[in-house]
C-alpha positions in Angstrom: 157.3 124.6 78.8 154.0 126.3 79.2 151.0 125.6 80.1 148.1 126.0 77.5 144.2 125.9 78.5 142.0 126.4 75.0 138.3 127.2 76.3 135.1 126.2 74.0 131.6 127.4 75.2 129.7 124.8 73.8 132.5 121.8 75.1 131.2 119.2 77.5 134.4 118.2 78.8 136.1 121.1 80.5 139.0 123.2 79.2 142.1 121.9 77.0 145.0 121.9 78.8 148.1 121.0 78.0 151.9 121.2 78.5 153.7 122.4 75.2 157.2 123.8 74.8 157.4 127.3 73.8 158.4 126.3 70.5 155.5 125.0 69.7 153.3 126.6 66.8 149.6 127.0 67.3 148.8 125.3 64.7 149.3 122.4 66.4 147.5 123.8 69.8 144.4 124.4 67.5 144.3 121.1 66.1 145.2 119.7 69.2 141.7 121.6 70.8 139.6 120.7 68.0 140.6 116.7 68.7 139.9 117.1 72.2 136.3 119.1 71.5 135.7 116.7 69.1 135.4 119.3 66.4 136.5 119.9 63.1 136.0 122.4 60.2 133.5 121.2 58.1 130.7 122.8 55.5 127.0 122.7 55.8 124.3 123.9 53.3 127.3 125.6 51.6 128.3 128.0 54.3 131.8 127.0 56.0 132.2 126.5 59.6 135.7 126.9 61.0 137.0 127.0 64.7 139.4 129.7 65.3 141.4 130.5 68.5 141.6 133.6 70.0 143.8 135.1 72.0 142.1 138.0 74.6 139.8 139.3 72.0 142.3 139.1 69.3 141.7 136.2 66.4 145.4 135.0 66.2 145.7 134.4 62.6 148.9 133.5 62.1 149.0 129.6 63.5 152.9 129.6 62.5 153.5 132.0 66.0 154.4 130.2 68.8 153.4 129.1 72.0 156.3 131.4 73.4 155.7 134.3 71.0 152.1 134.8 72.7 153.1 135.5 76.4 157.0 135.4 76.0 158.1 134.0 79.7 155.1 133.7 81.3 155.2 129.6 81.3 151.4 129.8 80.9 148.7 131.2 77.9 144.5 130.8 77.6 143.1 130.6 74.2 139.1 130.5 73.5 137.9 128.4 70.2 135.4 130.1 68.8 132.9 128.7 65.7 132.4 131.1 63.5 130.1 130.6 60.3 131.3 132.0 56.8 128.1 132.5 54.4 129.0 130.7 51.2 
């Protein structure tokens, strides 16, 4: 198991933290952190707004990797959501 804290600037509730097994993908971390930030991807005035988890400064784009492929051993890994706006 590790543990997993996703950070979000503009959250109100402190840090998402969580236990998962290193099996895990990020996918699910991410949707995990956008439940607890009450956040989801949405559109407005036809630009799209999506959260996406970073690792470091890295953007970790491929949610299929693994809690365990990120810090292999360590038994703990910090992610930051960040909101990002895409101009449609």
């Amino acid at each position: 198991m590790s543990k997993v804290v996703v950070s979000y600037a503009g959250g109100r509730h402190g840090p998402y933290q969580h236990e998962y097994p290193e099996s895990e993908q990020l996918a699910t971390v991410r949707s995990d952190a956008l439940t607890h930030f009450g956040l989801a991807d949405s559109t407005d005035g036809g630009n799209q707004v999506v959260f996406r988890l970073y690792h470091g400064g890295d953007y970790v784009s491929d949610l299929t990797r693994t809690v365990g492929d990120v810090e292999p051993g360590k038994g703990a890994v910090a992610f930051r959501l960040v909101r990002e706006v895409i101009a449609g």
